[in-house]
Biotite code that builds the C-alpha atoms (Angstrom):
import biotite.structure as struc

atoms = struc.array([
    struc.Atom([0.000, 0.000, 0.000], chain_id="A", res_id=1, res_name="UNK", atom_name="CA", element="C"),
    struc.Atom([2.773, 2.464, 1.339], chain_id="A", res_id=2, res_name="UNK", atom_name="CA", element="C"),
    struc.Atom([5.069, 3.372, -1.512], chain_id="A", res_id=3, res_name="UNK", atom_name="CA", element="C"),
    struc.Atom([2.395, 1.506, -4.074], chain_id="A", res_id=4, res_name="UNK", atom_name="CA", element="C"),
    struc.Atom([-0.632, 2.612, -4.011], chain_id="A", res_id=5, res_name="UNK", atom_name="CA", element="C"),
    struc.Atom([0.481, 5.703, -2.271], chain_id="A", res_id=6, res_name="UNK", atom_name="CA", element="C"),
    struc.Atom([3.282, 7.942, -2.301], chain_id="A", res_id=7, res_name="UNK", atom_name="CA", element="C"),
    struc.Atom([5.452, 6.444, 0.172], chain_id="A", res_id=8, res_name="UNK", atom_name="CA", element="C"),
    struc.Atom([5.877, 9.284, 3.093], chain_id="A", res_id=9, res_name="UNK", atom_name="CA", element="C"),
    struc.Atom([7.215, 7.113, 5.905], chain_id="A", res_id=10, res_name="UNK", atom_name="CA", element="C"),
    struc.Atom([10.458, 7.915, 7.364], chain_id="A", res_id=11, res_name="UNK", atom_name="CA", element="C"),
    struc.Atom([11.872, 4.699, 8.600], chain_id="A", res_id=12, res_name="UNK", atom_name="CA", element="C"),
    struc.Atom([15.001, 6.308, 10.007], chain_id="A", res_id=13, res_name="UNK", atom_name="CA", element="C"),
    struc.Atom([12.899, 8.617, 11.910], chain_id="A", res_id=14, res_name="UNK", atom_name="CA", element="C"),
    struc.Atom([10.829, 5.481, 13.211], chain_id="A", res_id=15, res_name="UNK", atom_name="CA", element="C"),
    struc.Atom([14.145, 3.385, 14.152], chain_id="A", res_id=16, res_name="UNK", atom_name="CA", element="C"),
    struc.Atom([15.397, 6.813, 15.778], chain_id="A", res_id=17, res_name="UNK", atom_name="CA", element="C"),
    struc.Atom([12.227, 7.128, 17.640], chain_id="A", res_id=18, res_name="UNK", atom_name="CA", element="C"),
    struc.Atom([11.832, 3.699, 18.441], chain_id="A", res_id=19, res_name="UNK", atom_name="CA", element="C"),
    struc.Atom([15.216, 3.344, 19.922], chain_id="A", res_id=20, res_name="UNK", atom_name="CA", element="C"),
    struc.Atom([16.491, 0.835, 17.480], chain_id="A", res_id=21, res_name="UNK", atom_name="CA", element="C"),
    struc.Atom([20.022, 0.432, 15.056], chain_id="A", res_id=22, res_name="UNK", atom_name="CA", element="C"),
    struc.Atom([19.553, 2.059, 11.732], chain_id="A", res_id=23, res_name="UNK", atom_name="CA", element="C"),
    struc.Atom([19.364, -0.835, 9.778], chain_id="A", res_id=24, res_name="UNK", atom_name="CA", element="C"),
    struc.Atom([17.065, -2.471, 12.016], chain_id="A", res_id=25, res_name="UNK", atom_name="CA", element="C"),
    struc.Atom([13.785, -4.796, 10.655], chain_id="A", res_id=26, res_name="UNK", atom_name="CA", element="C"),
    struc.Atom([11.351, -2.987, 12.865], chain_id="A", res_id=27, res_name="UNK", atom_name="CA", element="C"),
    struc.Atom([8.966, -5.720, 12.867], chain_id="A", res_id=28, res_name="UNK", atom_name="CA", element="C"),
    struc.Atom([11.505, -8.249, 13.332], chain_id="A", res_id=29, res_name="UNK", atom_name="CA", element="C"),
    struc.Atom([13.409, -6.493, 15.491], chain_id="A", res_id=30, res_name="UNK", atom_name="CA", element="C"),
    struc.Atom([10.424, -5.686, 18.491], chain_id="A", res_id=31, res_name="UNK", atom_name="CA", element="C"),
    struc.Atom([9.097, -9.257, 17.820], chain_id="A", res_id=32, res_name="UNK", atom_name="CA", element="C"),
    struc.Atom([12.255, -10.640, 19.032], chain_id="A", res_id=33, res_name="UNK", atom_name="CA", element="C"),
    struc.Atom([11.989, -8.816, 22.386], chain_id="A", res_id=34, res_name="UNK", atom_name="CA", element="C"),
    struc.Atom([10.294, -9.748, 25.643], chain_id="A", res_id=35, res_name="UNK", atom_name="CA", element="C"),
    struc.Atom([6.345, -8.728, 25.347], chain_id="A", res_id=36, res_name="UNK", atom_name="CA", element="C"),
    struc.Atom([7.035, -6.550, 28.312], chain_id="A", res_id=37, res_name="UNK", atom_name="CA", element="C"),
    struc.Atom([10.293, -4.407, 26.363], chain_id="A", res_id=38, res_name="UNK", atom_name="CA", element="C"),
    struc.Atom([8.125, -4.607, 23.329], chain_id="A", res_id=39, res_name="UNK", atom_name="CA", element="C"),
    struc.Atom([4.805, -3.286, 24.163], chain_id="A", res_id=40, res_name="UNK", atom_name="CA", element="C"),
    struc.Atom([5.627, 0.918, 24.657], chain_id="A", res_id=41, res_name="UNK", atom_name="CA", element="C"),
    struc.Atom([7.526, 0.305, 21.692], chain_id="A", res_id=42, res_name="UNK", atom_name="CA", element="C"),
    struc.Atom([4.444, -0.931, 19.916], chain_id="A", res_id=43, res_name="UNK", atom_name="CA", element="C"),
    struc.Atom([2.488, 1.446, 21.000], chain_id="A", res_id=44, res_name="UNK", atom_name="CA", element="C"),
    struc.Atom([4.832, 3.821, 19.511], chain_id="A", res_id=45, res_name="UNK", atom_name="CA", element="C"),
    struc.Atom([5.100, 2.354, 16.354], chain_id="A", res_id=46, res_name="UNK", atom_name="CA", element="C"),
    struc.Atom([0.564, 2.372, 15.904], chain_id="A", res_id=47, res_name="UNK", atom_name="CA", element="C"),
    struc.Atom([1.460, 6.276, 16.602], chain_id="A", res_id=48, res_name="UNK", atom_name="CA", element="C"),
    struc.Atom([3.831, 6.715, 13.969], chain_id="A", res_id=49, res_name="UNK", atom_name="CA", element="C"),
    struc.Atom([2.260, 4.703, 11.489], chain_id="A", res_id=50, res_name="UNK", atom_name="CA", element="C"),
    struc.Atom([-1.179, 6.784, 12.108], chain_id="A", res_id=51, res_name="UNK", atom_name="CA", element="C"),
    struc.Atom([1.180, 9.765, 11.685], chain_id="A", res_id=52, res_name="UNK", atom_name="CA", element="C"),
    struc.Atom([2.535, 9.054, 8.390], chain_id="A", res_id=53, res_name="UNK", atom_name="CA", element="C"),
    struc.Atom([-1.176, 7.444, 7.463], chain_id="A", res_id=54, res_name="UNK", atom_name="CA", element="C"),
    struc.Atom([-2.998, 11.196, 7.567], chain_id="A", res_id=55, res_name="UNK", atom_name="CA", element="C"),
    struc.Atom([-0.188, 12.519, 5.545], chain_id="A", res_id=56, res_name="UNK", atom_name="CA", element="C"),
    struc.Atom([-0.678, 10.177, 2.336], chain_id="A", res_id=57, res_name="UNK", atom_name="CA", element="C"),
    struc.Atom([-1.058, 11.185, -0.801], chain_id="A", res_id=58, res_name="UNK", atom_name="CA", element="C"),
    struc.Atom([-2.685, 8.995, -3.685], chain_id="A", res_id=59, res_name="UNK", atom_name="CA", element="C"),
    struc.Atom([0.215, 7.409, -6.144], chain_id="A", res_id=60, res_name="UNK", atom_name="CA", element="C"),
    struc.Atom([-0.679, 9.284, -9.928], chain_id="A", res_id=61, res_name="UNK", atom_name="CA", element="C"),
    struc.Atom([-3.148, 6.908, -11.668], chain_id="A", res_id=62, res_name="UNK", atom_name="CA", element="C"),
    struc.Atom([-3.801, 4.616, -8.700], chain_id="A", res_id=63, res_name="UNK", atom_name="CA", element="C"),
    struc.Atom([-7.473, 5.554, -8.099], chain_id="A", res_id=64, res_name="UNK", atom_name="CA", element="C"),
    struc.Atom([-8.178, 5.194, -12.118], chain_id="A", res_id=65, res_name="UNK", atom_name="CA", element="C"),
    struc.Atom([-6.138, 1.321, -11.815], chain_id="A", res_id=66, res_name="UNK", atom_name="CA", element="C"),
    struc.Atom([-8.402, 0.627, -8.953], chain_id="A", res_id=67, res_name="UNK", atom_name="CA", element="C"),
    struc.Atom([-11.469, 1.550, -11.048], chain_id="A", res_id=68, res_name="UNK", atom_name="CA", element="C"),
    struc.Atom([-10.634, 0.324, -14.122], chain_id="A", res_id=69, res_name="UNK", atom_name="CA", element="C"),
    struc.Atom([-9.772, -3.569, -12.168], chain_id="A", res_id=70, res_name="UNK", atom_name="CA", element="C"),
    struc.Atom([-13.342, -3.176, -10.195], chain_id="A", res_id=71, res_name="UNK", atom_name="CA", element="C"),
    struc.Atom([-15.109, -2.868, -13.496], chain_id="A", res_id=72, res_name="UNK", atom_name="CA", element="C"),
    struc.Atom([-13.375, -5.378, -15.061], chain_id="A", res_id=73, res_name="UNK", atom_name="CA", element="C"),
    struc.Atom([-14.078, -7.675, -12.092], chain_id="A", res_id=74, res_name="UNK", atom_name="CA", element="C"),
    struc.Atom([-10.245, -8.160, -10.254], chain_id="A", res_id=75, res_name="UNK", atom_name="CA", element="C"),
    struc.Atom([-10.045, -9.144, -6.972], chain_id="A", res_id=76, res_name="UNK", atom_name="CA", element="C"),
    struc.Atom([-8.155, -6.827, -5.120], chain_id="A", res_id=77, res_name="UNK", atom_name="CA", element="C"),
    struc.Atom([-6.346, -7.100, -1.785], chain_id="A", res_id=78, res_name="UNK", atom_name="CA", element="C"),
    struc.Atom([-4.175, -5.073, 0.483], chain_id="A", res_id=79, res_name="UNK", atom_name="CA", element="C"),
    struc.Atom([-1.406, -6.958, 2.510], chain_id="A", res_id=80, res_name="UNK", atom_name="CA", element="C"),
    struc.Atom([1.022, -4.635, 4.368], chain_id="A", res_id=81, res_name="UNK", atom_name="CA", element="C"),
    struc.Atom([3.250, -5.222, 7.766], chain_id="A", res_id=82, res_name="UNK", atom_name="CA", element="C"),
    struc.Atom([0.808, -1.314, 9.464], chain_id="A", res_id=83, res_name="UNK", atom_name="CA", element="C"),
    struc.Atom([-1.459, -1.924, 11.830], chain_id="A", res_id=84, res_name="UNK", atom_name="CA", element="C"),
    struc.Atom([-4.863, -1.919, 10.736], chain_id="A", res_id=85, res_name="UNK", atom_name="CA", element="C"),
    struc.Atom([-6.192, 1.633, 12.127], chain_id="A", res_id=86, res_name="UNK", atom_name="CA", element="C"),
    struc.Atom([-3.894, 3.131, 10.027], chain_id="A", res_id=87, res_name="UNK", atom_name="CA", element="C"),
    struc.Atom([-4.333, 1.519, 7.187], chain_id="A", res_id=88, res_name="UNK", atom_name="CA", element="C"),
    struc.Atom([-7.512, 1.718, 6.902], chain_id="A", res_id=89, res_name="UNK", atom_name="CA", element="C"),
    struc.Atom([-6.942, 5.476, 8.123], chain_id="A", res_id=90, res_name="UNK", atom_name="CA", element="C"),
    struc.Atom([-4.435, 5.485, 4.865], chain_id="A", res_id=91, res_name="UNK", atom_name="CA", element="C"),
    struc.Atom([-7.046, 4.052, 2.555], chain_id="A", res_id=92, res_name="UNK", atom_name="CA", element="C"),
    struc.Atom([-9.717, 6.803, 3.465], chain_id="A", res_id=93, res_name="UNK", atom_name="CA", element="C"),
    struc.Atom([-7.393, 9.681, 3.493], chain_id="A", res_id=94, res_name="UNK", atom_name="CA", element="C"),
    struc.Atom([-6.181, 8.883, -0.273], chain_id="A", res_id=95, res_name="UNK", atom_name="CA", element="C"),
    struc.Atom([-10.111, 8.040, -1.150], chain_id="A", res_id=96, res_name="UNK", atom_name="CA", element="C"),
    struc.Atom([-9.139, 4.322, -2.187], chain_id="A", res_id=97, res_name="UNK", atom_name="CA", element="C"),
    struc.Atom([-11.482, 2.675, 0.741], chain_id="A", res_id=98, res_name="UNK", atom_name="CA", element="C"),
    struc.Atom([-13.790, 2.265, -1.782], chain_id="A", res_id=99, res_name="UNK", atom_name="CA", element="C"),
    struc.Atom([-11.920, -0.531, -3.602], chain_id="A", res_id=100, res_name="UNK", atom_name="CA", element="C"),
    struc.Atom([-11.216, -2.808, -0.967], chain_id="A", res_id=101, res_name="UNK", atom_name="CA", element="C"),
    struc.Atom([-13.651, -5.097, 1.222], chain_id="A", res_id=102, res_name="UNK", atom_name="CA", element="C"),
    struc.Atom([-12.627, -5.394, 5.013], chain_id="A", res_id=103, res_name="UNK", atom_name="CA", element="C"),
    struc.Atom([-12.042, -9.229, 4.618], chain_id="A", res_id=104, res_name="UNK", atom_name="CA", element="C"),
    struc.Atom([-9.347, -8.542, 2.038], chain_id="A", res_id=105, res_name="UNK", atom_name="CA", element="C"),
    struc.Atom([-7.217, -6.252, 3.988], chain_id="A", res_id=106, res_name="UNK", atom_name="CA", element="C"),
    struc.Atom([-4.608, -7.862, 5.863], chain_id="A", res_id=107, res_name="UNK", atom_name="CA", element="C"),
    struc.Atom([-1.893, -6.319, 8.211], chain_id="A", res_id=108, res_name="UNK", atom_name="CA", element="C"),
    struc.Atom([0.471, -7.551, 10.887], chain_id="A", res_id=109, res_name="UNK", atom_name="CA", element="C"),
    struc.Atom([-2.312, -9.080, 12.784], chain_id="A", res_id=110, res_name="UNK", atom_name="CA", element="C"),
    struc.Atom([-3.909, -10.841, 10.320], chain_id="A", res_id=111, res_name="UNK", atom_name="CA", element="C"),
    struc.Atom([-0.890, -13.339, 9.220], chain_id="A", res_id=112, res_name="UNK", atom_name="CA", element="C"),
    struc.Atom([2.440, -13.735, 9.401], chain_id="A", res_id=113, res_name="UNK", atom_name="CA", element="C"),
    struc.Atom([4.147, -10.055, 8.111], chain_id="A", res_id=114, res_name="UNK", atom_name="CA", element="C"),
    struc.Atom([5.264, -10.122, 4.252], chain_id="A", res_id=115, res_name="UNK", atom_name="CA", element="C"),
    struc.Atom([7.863, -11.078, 3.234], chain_id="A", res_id=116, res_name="UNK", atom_name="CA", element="C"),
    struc.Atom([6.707, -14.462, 4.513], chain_id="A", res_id=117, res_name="UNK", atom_name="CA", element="C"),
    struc.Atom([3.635, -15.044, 1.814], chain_id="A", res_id=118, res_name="UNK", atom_name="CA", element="C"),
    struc.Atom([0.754, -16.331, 4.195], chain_id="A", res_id=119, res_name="UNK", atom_name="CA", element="C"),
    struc.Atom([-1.283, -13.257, 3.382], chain_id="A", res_id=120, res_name="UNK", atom_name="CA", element="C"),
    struc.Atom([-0.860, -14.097, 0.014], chain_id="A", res_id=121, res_name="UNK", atom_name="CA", element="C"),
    struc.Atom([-1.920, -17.134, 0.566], chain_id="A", res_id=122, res_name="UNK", atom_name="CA", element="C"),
    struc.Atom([-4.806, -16.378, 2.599], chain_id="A", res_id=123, res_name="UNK", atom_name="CA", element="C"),
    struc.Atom([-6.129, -13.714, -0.069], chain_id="A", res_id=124, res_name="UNK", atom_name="CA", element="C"),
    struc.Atom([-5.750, -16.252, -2.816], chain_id="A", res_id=125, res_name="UNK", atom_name="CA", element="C"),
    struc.Atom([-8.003, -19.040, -0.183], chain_id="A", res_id=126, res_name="UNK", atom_name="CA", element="C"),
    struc.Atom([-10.139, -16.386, 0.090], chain_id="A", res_id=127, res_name="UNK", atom_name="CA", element="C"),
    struc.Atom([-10.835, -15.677, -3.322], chain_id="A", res_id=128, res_name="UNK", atom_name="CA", element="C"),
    struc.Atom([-10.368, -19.160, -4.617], chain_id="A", res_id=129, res_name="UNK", atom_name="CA", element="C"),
    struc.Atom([-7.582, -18.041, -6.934], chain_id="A", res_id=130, res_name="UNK", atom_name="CA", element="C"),
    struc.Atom([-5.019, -19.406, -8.752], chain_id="A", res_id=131, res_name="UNK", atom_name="CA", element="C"),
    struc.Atom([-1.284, -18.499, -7.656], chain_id="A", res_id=132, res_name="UNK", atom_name="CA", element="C"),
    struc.Atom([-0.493, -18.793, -11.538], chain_id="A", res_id=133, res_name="UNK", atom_name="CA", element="C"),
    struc.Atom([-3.058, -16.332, -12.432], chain_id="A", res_id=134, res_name="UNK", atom_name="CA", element="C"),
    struc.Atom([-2.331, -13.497, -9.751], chain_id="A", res_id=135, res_name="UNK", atom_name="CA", element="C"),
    struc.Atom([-0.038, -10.470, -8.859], chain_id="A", res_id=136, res_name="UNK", atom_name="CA", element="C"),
    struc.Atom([1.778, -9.065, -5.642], chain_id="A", res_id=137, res_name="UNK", atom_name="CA", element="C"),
    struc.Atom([2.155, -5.455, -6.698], chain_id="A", res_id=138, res_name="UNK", atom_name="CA", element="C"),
    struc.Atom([4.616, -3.834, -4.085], chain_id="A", res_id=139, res_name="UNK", atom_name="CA", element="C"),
    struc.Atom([7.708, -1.084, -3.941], chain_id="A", res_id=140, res_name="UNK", atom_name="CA", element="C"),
    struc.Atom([9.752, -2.938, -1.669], chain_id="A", res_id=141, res_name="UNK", atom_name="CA", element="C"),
    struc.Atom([11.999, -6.155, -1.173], chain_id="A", res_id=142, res_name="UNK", atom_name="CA", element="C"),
    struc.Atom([9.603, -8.059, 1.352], chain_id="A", res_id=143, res_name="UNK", atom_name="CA", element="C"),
    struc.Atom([6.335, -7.603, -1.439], chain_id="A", res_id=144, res_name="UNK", atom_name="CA", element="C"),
    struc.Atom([8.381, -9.214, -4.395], chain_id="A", res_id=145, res_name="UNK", atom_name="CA", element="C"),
    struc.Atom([10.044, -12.112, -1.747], chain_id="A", res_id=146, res_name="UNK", atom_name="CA", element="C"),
    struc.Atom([5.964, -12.728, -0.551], chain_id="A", res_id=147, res_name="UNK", atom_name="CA", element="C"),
    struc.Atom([4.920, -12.881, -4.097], chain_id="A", res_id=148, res_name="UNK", atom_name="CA", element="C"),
    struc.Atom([7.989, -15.120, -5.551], chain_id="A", res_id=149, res_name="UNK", atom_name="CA", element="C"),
    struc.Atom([7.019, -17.343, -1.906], chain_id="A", res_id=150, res_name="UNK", atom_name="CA", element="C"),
    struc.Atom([3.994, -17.850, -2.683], chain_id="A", res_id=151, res_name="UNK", atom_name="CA", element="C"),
    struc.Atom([4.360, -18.312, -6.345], chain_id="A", res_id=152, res_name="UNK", atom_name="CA", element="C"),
    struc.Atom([2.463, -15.605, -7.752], chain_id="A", res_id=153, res_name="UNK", atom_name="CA", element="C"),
    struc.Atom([4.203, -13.076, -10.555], chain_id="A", res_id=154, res_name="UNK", atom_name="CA", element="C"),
    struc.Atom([5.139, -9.687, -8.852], chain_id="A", res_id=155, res_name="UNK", atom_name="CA", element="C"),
    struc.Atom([5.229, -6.801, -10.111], chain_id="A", res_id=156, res_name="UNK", atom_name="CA", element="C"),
    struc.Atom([7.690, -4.187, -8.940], chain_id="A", res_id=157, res_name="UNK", atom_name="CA", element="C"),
    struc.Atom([6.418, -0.442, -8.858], chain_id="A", res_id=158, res_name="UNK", atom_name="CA", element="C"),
    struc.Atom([9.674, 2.124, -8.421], chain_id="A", res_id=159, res_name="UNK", atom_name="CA", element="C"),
    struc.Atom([9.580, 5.770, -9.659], chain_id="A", res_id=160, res_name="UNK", atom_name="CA", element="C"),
    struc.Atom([13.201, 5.775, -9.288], chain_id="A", res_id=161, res_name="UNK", atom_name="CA", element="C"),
    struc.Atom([13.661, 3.182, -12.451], chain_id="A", res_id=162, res_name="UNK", atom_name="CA", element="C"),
    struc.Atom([16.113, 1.656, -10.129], chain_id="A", res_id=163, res_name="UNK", atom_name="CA", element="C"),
    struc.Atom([14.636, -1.552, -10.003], chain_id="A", res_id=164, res_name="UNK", atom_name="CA", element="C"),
    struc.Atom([17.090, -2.766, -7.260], chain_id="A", res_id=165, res_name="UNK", atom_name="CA", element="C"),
    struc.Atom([15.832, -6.382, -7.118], chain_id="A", res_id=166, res_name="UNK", atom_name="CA", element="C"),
    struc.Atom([15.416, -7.516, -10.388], chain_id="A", res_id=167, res_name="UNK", atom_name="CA", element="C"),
    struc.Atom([15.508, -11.126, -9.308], chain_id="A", res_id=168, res_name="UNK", atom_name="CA", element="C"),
    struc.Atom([12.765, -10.735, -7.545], chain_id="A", res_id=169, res_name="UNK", atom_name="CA", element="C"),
    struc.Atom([10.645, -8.869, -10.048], chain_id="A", res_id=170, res_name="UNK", atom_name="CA", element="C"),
    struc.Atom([8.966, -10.397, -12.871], chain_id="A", res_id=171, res_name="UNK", atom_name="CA", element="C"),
    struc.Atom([7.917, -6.958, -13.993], chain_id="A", res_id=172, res_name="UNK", atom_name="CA", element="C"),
    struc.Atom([9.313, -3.279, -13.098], chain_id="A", res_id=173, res_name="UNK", atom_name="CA", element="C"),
    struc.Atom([7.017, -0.192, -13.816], chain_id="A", res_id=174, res_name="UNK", atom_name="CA", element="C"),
    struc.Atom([7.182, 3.466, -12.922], chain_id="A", res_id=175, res_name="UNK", atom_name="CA", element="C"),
    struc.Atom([3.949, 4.411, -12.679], chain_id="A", res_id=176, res_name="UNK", atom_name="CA", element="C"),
    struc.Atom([0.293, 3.475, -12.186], chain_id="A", res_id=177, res_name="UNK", atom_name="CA", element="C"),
    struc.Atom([-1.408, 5.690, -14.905], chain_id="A", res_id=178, res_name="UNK", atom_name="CA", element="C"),
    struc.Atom([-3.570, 3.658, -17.526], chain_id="A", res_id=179, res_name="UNK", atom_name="CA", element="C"),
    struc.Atom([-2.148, 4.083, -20.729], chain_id="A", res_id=180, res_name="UNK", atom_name="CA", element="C"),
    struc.Atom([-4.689, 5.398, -23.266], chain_id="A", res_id=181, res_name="UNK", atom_name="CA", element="C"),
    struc.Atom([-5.031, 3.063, -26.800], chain_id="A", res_id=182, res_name="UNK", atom_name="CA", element="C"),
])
């Protein structure tokens, strides 16, 4: 969602600094491994940030036309990201993209195991009663093409940079989500 659907505003430096952990830290990773009773202001801390950075995002260019376009054309669509729910479903309303997405088939940290394991992948795909060989993982970041190749769907890697920085990983690299007009 973050980076994908959305211009990607969060600050993860700023998070690790405010969370108290090393700058290359995997923030989920990282407070999972700790004692519940280290972890829980920290988690606390992290809902706050993530609502922070939620009520500052901005739609990606084309992503509310892409969303239409694959409603009317009957595509199941799905959100899987490592937020906590409030704030991504905070995220969703403040770009206007809510509309695209039934509650069942919205999945964060809580719901499954975080990406880049692939069980919400998985789960979405159960839930639809899709085919791994006919779906996508659309994502911006390392852990969305490593849940996609896991759970053997094609990914599709979405960087405005062009950078493309895991092409191993990414069955196909685009820069944009505006429909192009035929």
């Amino acid at each position: 969602m973050d980076g994908t659907l959305t211009i990607g505003v969060h600050d993860f430096d700023l998070m690790r600094r405010e969370l108290g952990l090393a700058p290359d830290a995997d923030i989920l990773k990282t407070m999972q491994s700790m004692s519940a009773q280290q972890a829980a202001p920290l988690w606390a801390k992290l809902d706050e940030l993530e609502y922070y950075f939620a009520s500052l995002a901005k739609p990606m260019p084309g992503a509310f036309e892409l969303l239409e376009h694959l409603k009317e054309k009957d595509v199941s669509l799905g959100v899987l990201t490592r937020n906590v729910m409030p704030a991504t479903l905070h995220t969703l309303k403040t770009c206007d993209l809510d509309q695209f997405f039934a509650l069942e088939d919205i999945l964060d940290r809580a719901s499954c195991e975080p990406k880049p394991k692939p069980d919400g992948i998985l789960l979405l795909l159960k839930q639809w009663g899709a085919k791994a060989s006919q779906s996508v993982m659309v994502g911006d970041y390392l852990f969305d093409l490593e849940a996609g190749k896991a759970a053997q769907v094609s990914t599709v890697h979405i960087d405005t940079s062009e950078t493309y920085s895991w092409p191993q990983m990414t069955d196909w690299g685009i820069n944009h989500l505006k429909l192009l007009k035929s």
